[in-house]
DOFIBA-495754 format. One record per residue (C-alpha): x, y, z; residue in three letters; chain. Coordinates in steps of 0.2 Angstrom, whole numbers. Example, Ala and Ser with C-alpha at 12.3 -4.5 7.8 and 13.67 -1.06 7.14 Angstrom:
2
      xx      yy      zz   residuo   cadena
      62     -22      39       ALA        A
      68      -5      36       SER        A
REM end
This chain:
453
      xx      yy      zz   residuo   cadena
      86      52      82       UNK        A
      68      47      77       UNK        A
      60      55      61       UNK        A
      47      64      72       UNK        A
      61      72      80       UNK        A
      73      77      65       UNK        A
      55      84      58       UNK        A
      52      94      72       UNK        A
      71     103      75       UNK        A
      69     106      55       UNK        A
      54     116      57       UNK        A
      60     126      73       UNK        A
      76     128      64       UNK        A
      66     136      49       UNK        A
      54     146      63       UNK        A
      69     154      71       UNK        A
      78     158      56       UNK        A
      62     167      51       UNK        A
      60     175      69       UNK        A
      77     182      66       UNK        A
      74     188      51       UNK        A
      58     199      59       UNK        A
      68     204      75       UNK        A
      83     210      62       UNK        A
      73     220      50       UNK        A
      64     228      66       UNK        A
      82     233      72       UNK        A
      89     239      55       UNK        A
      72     249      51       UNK        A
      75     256      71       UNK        A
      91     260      68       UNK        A
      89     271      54       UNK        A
      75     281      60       UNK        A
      85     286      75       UNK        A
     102     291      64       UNK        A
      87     300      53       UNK        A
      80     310      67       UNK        A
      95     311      76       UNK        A
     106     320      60       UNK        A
      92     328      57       UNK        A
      88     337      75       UNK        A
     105     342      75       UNK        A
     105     351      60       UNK        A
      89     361      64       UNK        A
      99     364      83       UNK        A
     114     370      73       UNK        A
     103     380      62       UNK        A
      96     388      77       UNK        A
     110     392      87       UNK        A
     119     400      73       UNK        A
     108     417      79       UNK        A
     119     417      95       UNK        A
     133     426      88       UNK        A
     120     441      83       UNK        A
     114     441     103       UNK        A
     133     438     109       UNK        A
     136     453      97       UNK        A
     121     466     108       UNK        A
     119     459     124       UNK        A
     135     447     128       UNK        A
     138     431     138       UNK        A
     123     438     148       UNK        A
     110     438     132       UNK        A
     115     422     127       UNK        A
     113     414     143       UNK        A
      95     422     142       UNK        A
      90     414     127       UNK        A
      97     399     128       UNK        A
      86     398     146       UNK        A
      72     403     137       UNK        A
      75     392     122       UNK        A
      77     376     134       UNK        A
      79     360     127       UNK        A
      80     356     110       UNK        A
      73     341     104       UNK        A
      88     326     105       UNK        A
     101     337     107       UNK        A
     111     343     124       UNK        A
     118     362     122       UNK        A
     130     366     136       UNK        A
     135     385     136       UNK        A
     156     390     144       UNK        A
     164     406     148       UNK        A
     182     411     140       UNK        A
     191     403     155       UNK        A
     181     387     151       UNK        A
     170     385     166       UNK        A
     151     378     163       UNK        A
     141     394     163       UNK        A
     124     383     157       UNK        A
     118     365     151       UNK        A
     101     363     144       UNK        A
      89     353     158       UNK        A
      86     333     156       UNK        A
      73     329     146       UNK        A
      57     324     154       UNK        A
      50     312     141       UNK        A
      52     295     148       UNK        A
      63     303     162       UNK        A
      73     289     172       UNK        A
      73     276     159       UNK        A
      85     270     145       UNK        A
      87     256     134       UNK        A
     100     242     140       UNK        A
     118     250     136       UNK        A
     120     233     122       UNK        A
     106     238     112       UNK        A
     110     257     114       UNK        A
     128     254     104       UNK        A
     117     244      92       UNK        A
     105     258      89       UNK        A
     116     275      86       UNK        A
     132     282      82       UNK        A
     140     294      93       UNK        A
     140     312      79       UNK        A
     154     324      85       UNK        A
     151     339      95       UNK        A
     147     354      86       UNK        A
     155     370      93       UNK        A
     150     388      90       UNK        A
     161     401      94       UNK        A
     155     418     100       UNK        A
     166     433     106       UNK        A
     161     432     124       UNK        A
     158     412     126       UNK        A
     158     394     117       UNK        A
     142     384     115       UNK        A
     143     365     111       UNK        A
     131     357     103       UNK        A
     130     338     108       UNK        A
     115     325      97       UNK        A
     109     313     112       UNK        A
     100     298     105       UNK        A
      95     290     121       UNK        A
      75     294     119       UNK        A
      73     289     102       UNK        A
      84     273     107       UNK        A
      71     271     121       UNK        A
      55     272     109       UNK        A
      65     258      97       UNK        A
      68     249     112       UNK        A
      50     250     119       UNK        A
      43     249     101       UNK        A
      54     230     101       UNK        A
      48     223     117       UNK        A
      32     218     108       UNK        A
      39     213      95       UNK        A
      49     202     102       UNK        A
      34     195     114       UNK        A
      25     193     100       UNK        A
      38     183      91       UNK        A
      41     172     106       UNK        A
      24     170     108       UNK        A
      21     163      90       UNK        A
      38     155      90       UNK        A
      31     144     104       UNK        A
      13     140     100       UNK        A
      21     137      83       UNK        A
      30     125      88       UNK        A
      16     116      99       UNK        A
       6     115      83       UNK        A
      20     109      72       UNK        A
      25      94      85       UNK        A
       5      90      85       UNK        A
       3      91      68       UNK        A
      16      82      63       UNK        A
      15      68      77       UNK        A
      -5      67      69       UNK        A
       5      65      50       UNK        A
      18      52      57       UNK        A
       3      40      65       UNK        A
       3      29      46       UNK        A
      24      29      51       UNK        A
      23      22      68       UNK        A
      10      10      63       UNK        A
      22       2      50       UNK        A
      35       2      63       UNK        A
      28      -8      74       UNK        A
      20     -20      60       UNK        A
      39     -21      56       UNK        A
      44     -24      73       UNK        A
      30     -38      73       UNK        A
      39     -47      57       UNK        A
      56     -45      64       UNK        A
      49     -55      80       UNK        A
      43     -68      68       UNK        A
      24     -63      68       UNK        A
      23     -65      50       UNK        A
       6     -65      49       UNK        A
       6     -46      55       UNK        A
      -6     -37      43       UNK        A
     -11     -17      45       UNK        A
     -29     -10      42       UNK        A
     -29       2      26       UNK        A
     -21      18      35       UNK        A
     -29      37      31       UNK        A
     -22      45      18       UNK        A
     -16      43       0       UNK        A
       4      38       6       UNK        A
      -3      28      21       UNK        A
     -15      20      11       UNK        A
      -2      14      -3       UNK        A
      10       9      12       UNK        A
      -2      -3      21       UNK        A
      -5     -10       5       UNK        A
      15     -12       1       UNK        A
      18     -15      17       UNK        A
       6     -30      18       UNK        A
      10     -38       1       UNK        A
      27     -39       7       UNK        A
      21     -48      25       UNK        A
      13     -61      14       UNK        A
      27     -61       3       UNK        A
      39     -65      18       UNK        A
      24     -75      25       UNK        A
      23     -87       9       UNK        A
      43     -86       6       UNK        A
      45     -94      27       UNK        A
      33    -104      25       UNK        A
      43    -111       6       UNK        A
      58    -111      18       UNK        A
      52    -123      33       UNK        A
      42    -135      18       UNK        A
      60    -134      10       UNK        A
      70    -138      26       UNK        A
      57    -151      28       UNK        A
      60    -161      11       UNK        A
      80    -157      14       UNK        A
      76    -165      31       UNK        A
      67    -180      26       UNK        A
      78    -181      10       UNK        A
      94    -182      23       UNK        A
      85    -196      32       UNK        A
      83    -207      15       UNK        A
      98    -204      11       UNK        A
     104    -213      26       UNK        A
      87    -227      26       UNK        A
      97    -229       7       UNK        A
     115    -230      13       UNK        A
     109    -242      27       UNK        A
      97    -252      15       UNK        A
     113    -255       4       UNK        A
     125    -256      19       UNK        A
     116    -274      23       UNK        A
     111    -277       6       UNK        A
     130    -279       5       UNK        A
     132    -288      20       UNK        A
     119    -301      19       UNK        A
     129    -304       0       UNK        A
     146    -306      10       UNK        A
     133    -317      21       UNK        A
     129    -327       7       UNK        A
     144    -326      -2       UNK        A
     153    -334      14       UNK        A
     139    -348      16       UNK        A
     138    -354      -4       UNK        A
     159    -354       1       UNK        A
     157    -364      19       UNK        A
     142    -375      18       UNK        A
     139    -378      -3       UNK        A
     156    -377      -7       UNK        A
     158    -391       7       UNK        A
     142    -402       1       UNK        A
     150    -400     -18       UNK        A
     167    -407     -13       UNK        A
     157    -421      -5       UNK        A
     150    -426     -19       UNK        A
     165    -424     -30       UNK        A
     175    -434     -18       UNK        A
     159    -447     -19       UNK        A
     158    -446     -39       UNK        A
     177    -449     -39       UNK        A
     175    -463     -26       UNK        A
     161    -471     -38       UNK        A
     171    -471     -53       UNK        A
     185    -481     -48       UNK        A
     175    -495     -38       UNK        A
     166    -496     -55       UNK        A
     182    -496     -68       UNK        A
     181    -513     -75       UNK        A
     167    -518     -67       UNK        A
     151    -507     -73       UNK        A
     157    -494     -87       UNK        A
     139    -487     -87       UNK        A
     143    -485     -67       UNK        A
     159    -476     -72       UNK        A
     151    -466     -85       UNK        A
     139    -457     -74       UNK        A
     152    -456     -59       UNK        A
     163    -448     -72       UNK        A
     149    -434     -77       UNK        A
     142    -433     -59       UNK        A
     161    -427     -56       UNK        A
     158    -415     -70       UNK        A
     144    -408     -63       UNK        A
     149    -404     -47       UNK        A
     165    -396     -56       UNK        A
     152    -385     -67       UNK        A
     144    -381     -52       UNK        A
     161    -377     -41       UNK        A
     165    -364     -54       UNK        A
     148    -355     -56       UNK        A
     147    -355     -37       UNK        A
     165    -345     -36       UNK        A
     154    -335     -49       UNK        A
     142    -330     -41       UNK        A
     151    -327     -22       UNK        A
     162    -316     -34       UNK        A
     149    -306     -40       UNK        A
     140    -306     -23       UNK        A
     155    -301     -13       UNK        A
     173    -297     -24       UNK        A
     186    -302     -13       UNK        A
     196    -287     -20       UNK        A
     186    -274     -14       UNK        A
     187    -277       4       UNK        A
     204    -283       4       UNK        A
     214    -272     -10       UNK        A
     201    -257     -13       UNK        A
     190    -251     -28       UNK        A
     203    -249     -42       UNK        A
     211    -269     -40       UNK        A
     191    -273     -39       UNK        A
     186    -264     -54       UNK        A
     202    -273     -63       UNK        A
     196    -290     -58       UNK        A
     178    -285     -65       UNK        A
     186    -280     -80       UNK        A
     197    -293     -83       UNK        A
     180    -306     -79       UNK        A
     170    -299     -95       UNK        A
     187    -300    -106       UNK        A
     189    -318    -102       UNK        A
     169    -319    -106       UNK        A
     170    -306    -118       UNK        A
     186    -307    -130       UNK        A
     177    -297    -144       UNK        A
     174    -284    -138       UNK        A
     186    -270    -133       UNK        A
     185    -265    -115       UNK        A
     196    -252    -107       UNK        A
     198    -247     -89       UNK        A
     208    -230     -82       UNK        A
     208    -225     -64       UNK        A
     216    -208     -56       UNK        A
     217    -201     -39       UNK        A
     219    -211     -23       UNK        A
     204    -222     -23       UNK        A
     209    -229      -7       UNK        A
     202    -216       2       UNK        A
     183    -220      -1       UNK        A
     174    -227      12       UNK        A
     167    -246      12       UNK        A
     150    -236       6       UNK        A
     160    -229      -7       UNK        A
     169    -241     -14       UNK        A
     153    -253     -16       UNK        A
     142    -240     -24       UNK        A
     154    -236     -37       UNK        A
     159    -257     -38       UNK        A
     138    -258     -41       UNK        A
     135    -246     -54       UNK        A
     150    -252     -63       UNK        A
     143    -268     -62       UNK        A
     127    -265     -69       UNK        A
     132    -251     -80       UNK        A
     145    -267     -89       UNK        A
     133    -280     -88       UNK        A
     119    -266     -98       UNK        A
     133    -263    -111       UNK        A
     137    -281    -114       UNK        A
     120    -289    -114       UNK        A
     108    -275    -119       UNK        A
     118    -263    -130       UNK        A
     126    -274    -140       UNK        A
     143    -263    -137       UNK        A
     160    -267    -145       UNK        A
     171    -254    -137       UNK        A
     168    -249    -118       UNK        A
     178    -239    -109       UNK        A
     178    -236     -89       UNK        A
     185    -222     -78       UNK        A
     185    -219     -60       UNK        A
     194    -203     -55       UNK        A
     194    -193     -37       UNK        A
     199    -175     -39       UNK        A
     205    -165     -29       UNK        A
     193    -153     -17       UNK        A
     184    -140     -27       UNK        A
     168    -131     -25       UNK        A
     159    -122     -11       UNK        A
     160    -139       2       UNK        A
     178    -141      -3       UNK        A
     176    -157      -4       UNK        A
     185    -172     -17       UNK        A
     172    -177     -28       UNK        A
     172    -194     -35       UNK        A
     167    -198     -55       UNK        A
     162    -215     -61       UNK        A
     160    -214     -81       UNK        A
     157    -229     -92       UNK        A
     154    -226    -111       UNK        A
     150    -238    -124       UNK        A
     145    -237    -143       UNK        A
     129    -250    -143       UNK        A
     111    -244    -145       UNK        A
     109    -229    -132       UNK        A
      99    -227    -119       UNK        A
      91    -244    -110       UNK        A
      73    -244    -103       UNK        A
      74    -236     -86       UNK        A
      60    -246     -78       UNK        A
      69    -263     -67       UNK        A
      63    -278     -73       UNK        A
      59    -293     -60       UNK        A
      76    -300     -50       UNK        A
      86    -284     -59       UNK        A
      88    -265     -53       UNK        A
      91    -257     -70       UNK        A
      95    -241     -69       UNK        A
      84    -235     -56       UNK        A
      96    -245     -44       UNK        A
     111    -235     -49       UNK        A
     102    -219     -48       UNK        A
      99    -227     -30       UNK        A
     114    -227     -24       UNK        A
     124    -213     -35       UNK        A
     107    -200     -24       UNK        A
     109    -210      -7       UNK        A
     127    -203      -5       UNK        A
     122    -186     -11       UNK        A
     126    -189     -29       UNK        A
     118    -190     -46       UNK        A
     118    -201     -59       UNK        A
     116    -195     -78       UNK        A
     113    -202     -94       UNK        A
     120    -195    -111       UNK        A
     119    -199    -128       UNK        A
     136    -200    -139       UNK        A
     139    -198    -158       UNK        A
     136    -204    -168       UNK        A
     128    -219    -156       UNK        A
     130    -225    -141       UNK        A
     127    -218    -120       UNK        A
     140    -212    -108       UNK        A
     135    -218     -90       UNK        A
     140    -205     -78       UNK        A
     141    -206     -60       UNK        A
     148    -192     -45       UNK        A
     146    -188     -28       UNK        A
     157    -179     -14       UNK        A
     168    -189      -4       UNK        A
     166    -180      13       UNK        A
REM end
């Protein structure tokens, strides 16, 4: 139901109570003056007829019919005139005011209550006395009729003007509707004109500080989906990036392996060859086979090094927590004097290869920080998957490494190294973040998460 129309049945509501009211004290004031005049004309008839028992008493039945003929009707009142043997002797003529007409018989019952007939008793006769209401029932009822025309009338053309005036009131309403019908379309630049009015005009104003409002908030919304958009799509430039940054160190790893581990067992096998066509022949000859073997020995072991750190054969083939061991074990056998600790929970077999290298990186670099540029003597590393929590309910992953050296390291990657602008790299291109904190009373705590989906 619209407002205009609940407006509209409230006023006619209000109108017609009001009508009714009118119409009911008409009745009610009608109503009493005909029981006034209709008591009263009776007593007067009584009154009268009370000098019929002197008549009856000189001239009999015959005196009384006399005078009652030349008395005729008495106003609202019917007197009716029987012998001894009760038979109608005389009856007082109709009354010719308004002769033929009557109110409706409703409206009658409404107007007047029947008074009991008054009986006079003479010698020679009985005269009843009997109040008739119906003309002065007929004046209320003509005397109504205009005042119910009149009420009809005004309860009409009432009407008209409170549906025009109210239609002409609403016009600030429908014109905000239909701006808000324009914003619910998606027409948020929608914008009304300042409206007539003191209420209109403070609800244009409103009403378009609130388009603007929703105008700017959209247009925050599609700039917003618009970074989560393009930050989706570097996310997975990142994971790609380091996808074949990790395949072209397997690449590698597998061709310092193939072709220079090949070439340094070759010259090994020639050094070796050298040394004992020299022995007792030329010692200086022998000498430098002897260190040319060394060399290529030197050179073996810093190559199964380097493919170690380029690609951990553990990682792929037994999964993060045996690689992280290995990686541990390596800076002990480098490292003896300083205490280094490593303590895994959850099932790390589940992460992915992207994963498992992100966390294997930042590890890494986060160790090889602690060692060379912190100066720490006690590290500890953890890698833990919990179980699903949050809003995604999805496992989240933690990587922590903390160390008592000299804190925080200079964020900005020097040449041939990514610092920690690498591990931010790859902790964000999984959806994660990477945090630096301060311990006491010295040290930093390196901490790593993201969701595993």
């Amino acid at each position: 139901m619209s407002l205009r129309l609940q407006l509209n049945l409230i006023i006619t509501a209000l109108m017609a109570g009001f009508a009714a009211l009118l119409i009911t004290l008409q009745i009610q004031n009608t109503r009493s003056s005909v029981h006034e005049e209709i008591v009263g004309s009776n007593a007067v008839a009584g009154q009268l007829l009370s000098r019929l028992t002197w008549i009856d008493e000189r001239e009999g039945i015959a005196g009384v019919q006399g005078f009652l003929q030349t008395l005729g009707r008495i106003r609202a009142n019917e007197v009716s005139l029987f012998s001894p043997n009760g038979a109608l002797i005389y009856r007082s003529p109709p009354s010719t005011y308004k002769a033929g007409r009557y109110a409706p018989a409703w409206y009658a019952r409404w107007m007047s209550e029947e008074l009991p007939a008054k009986t006079i008793q003479l010698s020679s006769a009985t005269v009843v006395l009997q109040a008739d209401a119906s003309r002065a029932v007929l004046d209320g009822w003509d005397g109504l009729q205009p005042v119910l025309g009149t009420v009809l009338a005004g309860f009409v053309l009432g009407n008209v003007l409170v549906f025009a005036l109210v239609s002409r009131a609403l016009v600030p309403l429908e014109r905000l509707k239909a701006g808000l019908h324009q914003m619910a379309l998606g027409a948020y630049q929608t914008r009304l004109p300042e409206l007539k009015g003191r209420e209109g005009r403070l609800m244009s104003q409103a009403f378009n500080r609130m388009a603007q409002a929703v105008a700017d908030h959209h247009e925050a919304q599609q700039v917003a989906q618009a970074a989560r958009q393009a930050l989706s799509e570097n996310r997975e430039l990142a994971q790609w990036v380091h996808h074949r940054m990790e395949e072209e160190r397997s690449a590698m790893a597998r061709e310092l392996h193939d072709e220079l581990g090949q070439q340094i067992t070759a010259i090994k096998s020639v050094g070796t060859s050298i040394a004992r066509r020299a022995e007792g022949v030329d010692p200086k000859i022998q000498e430098l086979a002897h260190w040319l073997v060394a060399c290529a020995d030197d050179i073996y072991a810093s190559m199964h090094q380097l493919i170690a750190r380029l690609s951990p054969p553990a990682l792929n083939e037994f999964g993060l927590a045996d690689a992280l061991a290995d990686l541990v074990d390596d800076w002990r056998l480098r490292q003896p004097e300083v205490q280094l600790s490593l303590k895994t929970a959850g099932d790390l077999s589940v992460l992915t290869s992207n994963h498992r290298h992100a966390a294997y990186r930042i590890a890494q670099e986060a160790l090889n920080n602690a060692f060379k540029h912190a100066q720490a003597r006690h590290i500890q590393l953890e890698a833990t998957l919990q179980a699903a929590a949050g809003p995604t309910q999805a496992p989240v992953f933690k990587l922590r490494i903390s160390d008592d050296g000299r804190g925080c390291p200079d964020p900005t990657p020097t040449q041939g190294h990514w610092g920690l602008k690498g591990m931010k790299e790859r902790a964000q291109a999984l959806g994660g973040r990477l945090e630096l904190r301060d311990r006491e009373p010295q040290g930093l705590t390196v901490l790593a998460e993201w969701e595993v989906a």
